[in-house]
C-alpha positions as CSV (number, residue, x, y, z in Angstrom):
1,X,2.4,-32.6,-56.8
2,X,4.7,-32.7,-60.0
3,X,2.8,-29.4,-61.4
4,X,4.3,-27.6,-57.9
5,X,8.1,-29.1,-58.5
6,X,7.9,-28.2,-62.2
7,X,6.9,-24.6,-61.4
8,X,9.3,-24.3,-59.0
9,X,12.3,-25.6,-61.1
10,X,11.1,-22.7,-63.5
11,X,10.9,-20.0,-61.3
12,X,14.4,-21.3,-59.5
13,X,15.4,-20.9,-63.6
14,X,14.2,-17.4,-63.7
15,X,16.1,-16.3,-60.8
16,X,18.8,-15.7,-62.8
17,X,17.4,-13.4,-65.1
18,X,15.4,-10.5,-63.0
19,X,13.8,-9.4,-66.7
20,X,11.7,-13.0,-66.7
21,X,11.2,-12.9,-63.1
22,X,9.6,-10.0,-63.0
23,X,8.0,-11.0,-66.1
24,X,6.8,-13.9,-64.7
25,X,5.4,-12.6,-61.2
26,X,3.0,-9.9,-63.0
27,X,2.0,-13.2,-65.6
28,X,1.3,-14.5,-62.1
29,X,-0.4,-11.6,-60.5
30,X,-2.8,-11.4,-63.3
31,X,-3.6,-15.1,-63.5
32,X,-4.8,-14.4,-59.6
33,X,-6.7,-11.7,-60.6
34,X,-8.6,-13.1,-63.2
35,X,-9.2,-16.1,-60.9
36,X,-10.8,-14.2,-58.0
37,X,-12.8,-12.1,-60.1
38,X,-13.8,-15.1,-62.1
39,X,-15.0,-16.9,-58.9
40,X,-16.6,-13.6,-57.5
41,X,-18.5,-13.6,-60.7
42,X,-19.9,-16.6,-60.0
43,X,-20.4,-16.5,-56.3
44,X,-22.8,-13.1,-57.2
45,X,-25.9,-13.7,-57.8
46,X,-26.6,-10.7,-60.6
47,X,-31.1,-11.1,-60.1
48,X,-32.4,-9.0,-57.4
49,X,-33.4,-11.1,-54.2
50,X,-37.3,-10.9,-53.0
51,X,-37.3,-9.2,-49.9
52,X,-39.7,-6.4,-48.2
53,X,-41.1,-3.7,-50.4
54,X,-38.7,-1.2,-48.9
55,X,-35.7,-2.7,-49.6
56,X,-36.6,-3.0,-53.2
57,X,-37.8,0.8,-53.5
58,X,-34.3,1.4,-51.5
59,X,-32.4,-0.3,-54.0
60,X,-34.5,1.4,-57.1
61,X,-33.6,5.2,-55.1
62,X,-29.9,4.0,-55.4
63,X,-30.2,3.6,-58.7
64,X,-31.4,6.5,-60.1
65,X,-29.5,9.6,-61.8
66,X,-32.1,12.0,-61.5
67,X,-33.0,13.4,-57.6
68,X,-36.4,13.4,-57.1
69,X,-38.5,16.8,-57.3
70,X,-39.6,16.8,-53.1
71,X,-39.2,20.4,-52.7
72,X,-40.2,21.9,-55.8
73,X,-40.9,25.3,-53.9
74,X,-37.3,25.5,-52.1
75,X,-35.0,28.4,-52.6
76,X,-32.4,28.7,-56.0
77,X,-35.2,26.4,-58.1
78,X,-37.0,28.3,-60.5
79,X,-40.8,28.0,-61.1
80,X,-41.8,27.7,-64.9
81,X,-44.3,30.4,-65.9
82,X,-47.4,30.2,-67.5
83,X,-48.6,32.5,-70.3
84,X,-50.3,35.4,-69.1
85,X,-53.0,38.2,-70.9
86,X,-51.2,39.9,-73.0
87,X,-51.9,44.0,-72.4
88,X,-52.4,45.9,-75.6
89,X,-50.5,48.9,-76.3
90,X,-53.0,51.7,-76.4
């Protein structure tokens, strides 16, 4: 209960000067923000959960970069050639 009087003395002291207030707020700002992402951290659990099999190949599709090659035939994709017979020039 003392900690809550002292802060408040300081910040009643700080009302004076807007330069420290602001100061101060942002201080204050970021302390809450380091807090909650500090406990958010911890509330996460990071390891993948067991669950069914699709939910982990849904999670793995999310996770790639590359899309995958259904349609290989589909219109705009080009088709890689192979080395033909070459004809000989008569």
């Amino acid at each position: 209960m003392e900690l809550w009087a002292y802060v408040c003395a300081q910040v009643a002291g700080l009302a004076d000067q807007p330069a420290g207030l602001l100061a101060g707020a942002a201080l204050g700002a970021a302390a809450l923000l380091t807090a909650l992402l500090a406990t958010r951290a911890l509330v996460q659990d990071p390891t993948p959960r067991a669950g069914s099999r699709a939910t982990g190949l849904r999670a793995r599709s999310r996770r790639r970069r590359v899309p995958r090659q259904v349609d290989p035939n589909a219109p705009g994709r080009p088709r890689p050639r192979a080395p033909g017979v070459r004809l000989s020039a008569a």
